[in-house]
C-alpha positions in Angstrom: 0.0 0.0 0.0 1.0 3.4 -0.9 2.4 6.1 1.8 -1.2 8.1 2.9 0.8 10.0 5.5 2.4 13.3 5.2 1.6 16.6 3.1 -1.0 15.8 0.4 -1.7 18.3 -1.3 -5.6 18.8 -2.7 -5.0 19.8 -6.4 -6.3 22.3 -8.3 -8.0 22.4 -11.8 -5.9 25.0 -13.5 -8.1 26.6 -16.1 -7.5 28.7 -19.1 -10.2 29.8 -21.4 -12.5 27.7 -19.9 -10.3 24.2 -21.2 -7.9 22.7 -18.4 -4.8 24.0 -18.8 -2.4 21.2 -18.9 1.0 23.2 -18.9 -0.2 24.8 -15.9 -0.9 21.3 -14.1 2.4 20.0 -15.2 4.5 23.0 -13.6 2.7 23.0 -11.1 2.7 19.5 -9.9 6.7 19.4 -10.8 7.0 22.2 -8.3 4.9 20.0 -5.8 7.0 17.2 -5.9 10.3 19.0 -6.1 9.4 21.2 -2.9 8.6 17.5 -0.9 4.8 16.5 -1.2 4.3 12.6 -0.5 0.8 12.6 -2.9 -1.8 14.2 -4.4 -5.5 14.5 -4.2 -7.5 14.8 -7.9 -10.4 15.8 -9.0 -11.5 16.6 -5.0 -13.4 19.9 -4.0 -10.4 22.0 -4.2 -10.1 20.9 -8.4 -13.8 22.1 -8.9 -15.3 18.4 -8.7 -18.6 19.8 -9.3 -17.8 21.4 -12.4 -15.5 18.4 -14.1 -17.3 15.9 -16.7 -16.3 12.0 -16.4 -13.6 12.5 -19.8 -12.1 15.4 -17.8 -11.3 13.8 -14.6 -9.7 10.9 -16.7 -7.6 13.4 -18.2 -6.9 15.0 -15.6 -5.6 11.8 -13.6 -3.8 9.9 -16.5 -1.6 13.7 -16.9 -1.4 13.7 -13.6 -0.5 9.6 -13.1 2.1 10.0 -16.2 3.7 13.0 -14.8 4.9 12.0 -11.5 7.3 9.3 -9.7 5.9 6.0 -8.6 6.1 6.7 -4.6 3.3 9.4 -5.1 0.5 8.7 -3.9 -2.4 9.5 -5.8 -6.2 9.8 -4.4 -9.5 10.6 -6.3 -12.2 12.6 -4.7 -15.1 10.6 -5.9 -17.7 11.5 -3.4 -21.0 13.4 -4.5 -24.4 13.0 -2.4 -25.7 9.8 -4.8 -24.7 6.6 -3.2 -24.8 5.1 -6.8 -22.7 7.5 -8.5 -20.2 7.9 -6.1 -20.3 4.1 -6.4 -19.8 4.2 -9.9 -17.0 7.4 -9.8 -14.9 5.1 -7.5 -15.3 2.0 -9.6 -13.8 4.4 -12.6 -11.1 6.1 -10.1 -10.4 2.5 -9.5 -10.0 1.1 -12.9 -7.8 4.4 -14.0 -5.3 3.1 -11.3 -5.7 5.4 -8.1 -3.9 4.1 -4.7 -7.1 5.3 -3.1 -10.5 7.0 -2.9 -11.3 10.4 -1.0 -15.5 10.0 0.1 -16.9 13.4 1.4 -20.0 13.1 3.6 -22.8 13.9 0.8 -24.1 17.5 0.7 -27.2 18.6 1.0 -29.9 16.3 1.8 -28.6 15.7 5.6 -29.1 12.0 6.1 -28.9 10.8 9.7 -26.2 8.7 10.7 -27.1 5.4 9.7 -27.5 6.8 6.5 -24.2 7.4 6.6 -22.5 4.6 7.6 -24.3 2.7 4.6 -24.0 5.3 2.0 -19.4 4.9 3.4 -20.3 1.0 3.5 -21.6 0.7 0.1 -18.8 2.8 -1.6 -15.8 0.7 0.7 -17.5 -2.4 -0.4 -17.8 -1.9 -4.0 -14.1 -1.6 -4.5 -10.6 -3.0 -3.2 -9.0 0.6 -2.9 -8.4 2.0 0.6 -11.0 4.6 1.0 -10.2 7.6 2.8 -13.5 9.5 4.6 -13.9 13.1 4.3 -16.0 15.1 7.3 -16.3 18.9 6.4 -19.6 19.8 8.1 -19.0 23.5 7.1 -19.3 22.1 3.2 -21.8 19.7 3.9 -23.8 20.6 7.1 -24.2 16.9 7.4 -21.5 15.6 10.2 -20.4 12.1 11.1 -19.9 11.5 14.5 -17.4 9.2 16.3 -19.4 6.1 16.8 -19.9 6.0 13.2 -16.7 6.6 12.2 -15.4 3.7 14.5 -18.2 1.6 13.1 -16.7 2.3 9.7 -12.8 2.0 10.6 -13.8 -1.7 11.3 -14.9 -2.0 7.4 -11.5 -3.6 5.7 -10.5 -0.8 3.5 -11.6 2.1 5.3 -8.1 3.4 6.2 -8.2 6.8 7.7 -10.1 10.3 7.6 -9.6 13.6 6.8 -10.8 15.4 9.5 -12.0 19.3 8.6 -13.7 20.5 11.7 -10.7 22.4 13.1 -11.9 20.6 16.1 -9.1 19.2 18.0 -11.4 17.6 20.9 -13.0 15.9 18.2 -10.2 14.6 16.8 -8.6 13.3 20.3 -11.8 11.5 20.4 -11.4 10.0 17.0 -8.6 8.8 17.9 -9.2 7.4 21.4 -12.0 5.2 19.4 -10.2 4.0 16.2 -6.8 3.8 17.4 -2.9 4.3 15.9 -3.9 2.4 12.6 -6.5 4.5 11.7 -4.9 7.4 9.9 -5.9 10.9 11.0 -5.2 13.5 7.8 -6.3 16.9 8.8 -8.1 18.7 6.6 -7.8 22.5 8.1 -4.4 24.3 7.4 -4.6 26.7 10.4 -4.7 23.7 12.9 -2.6 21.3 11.8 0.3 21.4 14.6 -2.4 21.0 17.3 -4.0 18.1 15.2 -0.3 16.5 14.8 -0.2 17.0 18.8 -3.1 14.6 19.1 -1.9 11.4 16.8 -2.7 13.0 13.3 -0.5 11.8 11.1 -0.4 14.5 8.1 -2.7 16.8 6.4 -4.4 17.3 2.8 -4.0 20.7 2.5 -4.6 24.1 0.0 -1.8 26.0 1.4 0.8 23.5 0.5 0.4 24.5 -3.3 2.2 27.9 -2.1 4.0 26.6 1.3 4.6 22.7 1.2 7.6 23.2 3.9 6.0 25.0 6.0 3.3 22.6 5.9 5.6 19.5 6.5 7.5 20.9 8.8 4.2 22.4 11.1 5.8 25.9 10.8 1.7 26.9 11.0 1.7 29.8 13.7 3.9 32.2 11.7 2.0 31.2 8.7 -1.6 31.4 9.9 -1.9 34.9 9.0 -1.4 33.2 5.3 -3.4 30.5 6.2 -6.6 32.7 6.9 -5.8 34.6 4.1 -6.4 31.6 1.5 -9.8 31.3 2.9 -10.9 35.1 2.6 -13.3 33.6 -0.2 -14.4 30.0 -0.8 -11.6 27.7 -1.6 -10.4 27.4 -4.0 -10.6 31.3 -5.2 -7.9 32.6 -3.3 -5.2 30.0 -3.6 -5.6 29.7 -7.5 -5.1 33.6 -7.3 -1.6 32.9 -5.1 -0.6 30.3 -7.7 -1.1 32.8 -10.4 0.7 35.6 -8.7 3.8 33.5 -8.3 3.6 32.3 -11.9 3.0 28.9 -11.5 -0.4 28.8 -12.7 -0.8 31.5 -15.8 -4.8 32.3 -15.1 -6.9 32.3 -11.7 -9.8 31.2 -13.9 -12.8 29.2 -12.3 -15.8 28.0 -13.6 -19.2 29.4 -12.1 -20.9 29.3 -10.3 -17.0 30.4 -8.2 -15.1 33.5 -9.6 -12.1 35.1 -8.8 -10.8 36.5 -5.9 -12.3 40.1 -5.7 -9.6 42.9 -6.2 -9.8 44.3 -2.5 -8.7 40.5 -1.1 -6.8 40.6 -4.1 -4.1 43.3 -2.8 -4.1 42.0 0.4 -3.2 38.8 -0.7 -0.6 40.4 -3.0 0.4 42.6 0.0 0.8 39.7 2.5 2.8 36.9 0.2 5.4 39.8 -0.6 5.5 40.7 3.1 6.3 36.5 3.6 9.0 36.3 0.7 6.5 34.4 -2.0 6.5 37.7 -4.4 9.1 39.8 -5.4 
């Protein structure tokens, strides 16, 4: 099995005149890998899911596959709030050859617990991938709780969460219940040296496409000014705007309904990356 620990970062969908702009994706994930990332998540929230068809994601993923070193680890984000076609997306992410599966807690239609444990059950058991869950209540008002998730860390290929609350009770009590197998990824920047204080062991992250050392090496506090600032607006507006200011990226483009970063948080953005030595 593939490394899941460490800095992953949650890709973007570099965009340019409304196509994916592969040049972009290729500098950018040779910069990744160069700067010490141990994987990669595609096609999650961060890469505009929503707004990918089926051909693009597979495009996206065999560019991605084809472009790094074998010890990457690659993830799909396949999770959507249809049991079947997440089902079916994971089957696909699967076939194309990804070392695992990345499940968000569906959106929107706020199914009670036991819903959720056989909407994770029904995914896990429809392929032999480790699958990785994904709680981020402030995405999908829907929350699992930890009985649930220990009910689920029992199913064979359920591996590990990423955990987005910024709750670091929670995640103590996580980990109390599934134990040191279980693999706690963080999934909010601005806490992730208390949530490595608790038995997390790594984070999928946005600000690592701008500051994977920092990230890796938990330098968080000096950068949380940095940290907030890349969720001024809904990721990922303000980090494909950094990327773009440091020339990685050659367009902040998004497809609606997101848009970019306004030119007020703009500035300050501008302003505070030149303050921390990512702008000349």
């Amino acid at each position: 099995m593939k490394n899941f620990k460490g800095t992953i970062t949650a890709l973007v969908t570099p965009f340019f005149q409304g196509k994916i702009d592969f040049p972009s994706l290729e500098q950018l994930i040779k910069d990744q890998i160069r700067r010490g990332v141990t994987g990669f998540v595609i096609s999650g929230t961060t890469g505009e899911s929503p707004t990918l068809n089926q051909d693009e994601k597979k495009a996206i993923f065999d560019f991605v596959k084809k472009n790094v070193p074998d010890q990457i680890t690659l993830i799909m984000g396949t999770g959507s709030n249809s049991t079947q076609k997440t089902i079916e997306d994971s089957r696909l992410a699967e076939k194309w050859g990804a070392d695992g599966i990345l499940v968000v807690v569906p959106y929107y239609n706020k199914p009670p617990q036991r819903g959720l444990f056989e909407h994770f059950k029904a995914v896990a058991s429809s392929v032999q991938i480790p699958v990785i869950l994904y709680n981020v209540p402030g995405r999908t008002v829907a929350s699992l709780e930890v009985d649930t998730i220990k009910k689920l860390s029992e199913l064979p290929n359920v591996i590990g969460i990423k955990e987005a609350t910024g709750n670091i009770e929670f995640a103590k009590q996580i980990k109390q219940a599934c134990g040191d197998q279980f693999i706690m990824l963080s999934g909010d920047d601005g806490t992730l040296d208390e949530f490595m204080k608790v038995g997390g062991h790594g984070v999928i992250s946005v600000a690592s496409h701008i500051i994977p050392e920092a990230m890796s090496k938990l330098i968080i506090k000096e950068n949380r000014d940095l940290i907030d600032m890349l969720f001024i607006e809904a990721n990922p507006i303000p980090i494909k705007m950094a990327l773009y200011l440091t020339g990685v990226i050659r367009s902040p483009e998004l497809r609606l309904p997101l848009v970019e970063l306004s030119q007020g948080a703009t500035e300050k953005l501008k302003k505070l990356m030149t303050e921390k030595g990512l702008l000349k």
